[in-house]
C-alpha positions as CSV (number, residue, x, y, z in Angstrom):
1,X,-24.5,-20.9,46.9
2,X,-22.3,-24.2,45.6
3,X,-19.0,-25.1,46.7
4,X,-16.0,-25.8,44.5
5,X,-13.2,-28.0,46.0
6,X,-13.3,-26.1,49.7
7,X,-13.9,-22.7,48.2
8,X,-17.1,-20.9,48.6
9,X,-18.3,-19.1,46.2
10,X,-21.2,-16.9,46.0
11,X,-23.1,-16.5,42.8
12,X,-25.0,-13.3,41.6
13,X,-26.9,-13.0,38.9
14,X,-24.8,-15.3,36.9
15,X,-21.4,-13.9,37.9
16,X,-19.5,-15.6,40.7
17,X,-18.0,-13.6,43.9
18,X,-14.1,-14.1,44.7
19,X,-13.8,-16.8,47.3
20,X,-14.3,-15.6,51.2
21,X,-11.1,-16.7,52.9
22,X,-11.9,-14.6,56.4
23,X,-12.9,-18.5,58.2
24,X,-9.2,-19.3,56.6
25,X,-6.3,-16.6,57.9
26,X,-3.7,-18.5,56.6
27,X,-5.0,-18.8,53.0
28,X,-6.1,-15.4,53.3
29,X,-3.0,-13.7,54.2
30,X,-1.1,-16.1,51.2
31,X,-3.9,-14.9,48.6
32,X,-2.8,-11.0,50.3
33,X,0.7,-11.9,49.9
34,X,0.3,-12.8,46.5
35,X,-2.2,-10.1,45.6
36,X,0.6,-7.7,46.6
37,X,3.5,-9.6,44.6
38,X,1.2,-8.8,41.7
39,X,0.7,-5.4,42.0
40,X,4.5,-4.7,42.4
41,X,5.3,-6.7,39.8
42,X,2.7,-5.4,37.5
43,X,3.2,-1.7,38.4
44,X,7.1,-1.6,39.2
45,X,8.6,-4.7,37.2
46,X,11.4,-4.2,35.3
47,X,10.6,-0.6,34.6
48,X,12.8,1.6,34.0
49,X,12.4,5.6,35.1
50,X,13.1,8.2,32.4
51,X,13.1,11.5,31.9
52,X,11.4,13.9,29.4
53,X,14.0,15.5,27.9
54,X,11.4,19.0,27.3
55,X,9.6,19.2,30.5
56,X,11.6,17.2,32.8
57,X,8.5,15.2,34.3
58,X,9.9,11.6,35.6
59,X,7.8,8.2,34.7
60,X,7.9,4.7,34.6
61,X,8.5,3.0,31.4
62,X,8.8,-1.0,30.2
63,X,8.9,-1.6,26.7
64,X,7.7,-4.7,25.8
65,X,8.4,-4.7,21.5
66,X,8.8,-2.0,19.3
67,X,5.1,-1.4,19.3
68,X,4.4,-2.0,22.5
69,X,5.3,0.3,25.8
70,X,4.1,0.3,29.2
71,X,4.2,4.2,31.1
72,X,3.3,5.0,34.7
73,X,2.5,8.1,35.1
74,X,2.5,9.9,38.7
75,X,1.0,12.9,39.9
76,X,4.2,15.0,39.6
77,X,4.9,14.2,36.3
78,X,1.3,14.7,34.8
79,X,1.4,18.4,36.8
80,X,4.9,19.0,35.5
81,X,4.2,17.7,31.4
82,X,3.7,21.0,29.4
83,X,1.9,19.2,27.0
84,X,-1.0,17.6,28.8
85,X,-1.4,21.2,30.6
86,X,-1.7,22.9,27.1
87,X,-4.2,20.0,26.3
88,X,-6.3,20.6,29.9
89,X,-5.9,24.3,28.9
90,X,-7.6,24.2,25.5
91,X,-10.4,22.5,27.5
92,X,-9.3,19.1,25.9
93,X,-9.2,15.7,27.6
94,X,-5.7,14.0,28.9
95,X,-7.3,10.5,29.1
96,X,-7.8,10.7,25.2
97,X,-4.2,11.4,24.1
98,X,-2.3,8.5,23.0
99,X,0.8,9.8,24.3
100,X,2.8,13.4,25.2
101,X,4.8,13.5,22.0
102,X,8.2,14.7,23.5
103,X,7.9,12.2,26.4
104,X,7.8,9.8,23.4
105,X,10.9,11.5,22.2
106,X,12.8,11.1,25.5
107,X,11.9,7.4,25.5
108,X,13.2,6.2,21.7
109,X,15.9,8.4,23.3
110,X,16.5,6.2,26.1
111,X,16.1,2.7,23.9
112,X,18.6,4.2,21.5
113,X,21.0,5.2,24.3
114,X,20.3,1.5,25.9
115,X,18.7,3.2,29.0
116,X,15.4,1.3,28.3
117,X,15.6,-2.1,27.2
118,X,14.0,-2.2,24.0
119,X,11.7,-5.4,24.7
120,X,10.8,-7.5,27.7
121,X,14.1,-9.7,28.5
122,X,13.7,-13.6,27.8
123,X,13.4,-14.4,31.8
124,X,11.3,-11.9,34.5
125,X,14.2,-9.5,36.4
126,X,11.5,-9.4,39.0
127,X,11.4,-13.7,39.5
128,X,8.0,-13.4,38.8
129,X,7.9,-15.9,35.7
């Protein structure tokens, strides 16, 4: 083991364990804190939810350029898509398609409309910058 500043940190075959707050409740329930303003910010923040106009399956979508666009799928949606169900029914693999085609339809539909912002905005909606 070595210590760096007053974290401890454990070292396994060359790779270094995240610091053990347990002996430290009030760092460990700010690193838990800010653990959990990640996730929300990285899985909710400043997403917008749309709607495939064919199937009607409801996601998550940020766009953050023209070329670049964040989806989160849940389970309703990927049961309701018609497209990834014809893919699992051919015996083909949902992980390996780049995108459901008409869900990409609905979502230049919603940047055109001005439903989705069509990059990320200059300052964080969330605060999290």
């Amino acid at each position: 083991m070595t210590r760096a500043g007053d974290r401890r940190i454990v070292r396994v075959s060359g790779w270094a364990k995240a610091p053990d707050f347990t002996s430290d409740p009030q760092r460990q329930d700010a690193l838990d804190c800010a653990t959990a303003r990640d996730r929300e910010h990285y899985l909710h923040g400043g997403m917008t939810e749309i709607e495939c106009r064919g199937c009607h399956a409801c996601v998550m979508v940020k766009k953050y350029s023209s070329f670049h666009t964040s989806v989160q799928w849940n389970a309703a949606a990927r049961s309701r898509c018609t497209e990834l169900e014809r893919v699992r029914r051919e015996g083909g693999h949902t992980a390996m398609m780049p995108t459901c085609p008409r869900l990409s339809a609905s979502i230049d539909h919603g940047v055109a409309e001005a439903i989705i912002p069509s990059e990320s905005p200059e300052s964080d909606p969330d605060g999290y910058w």
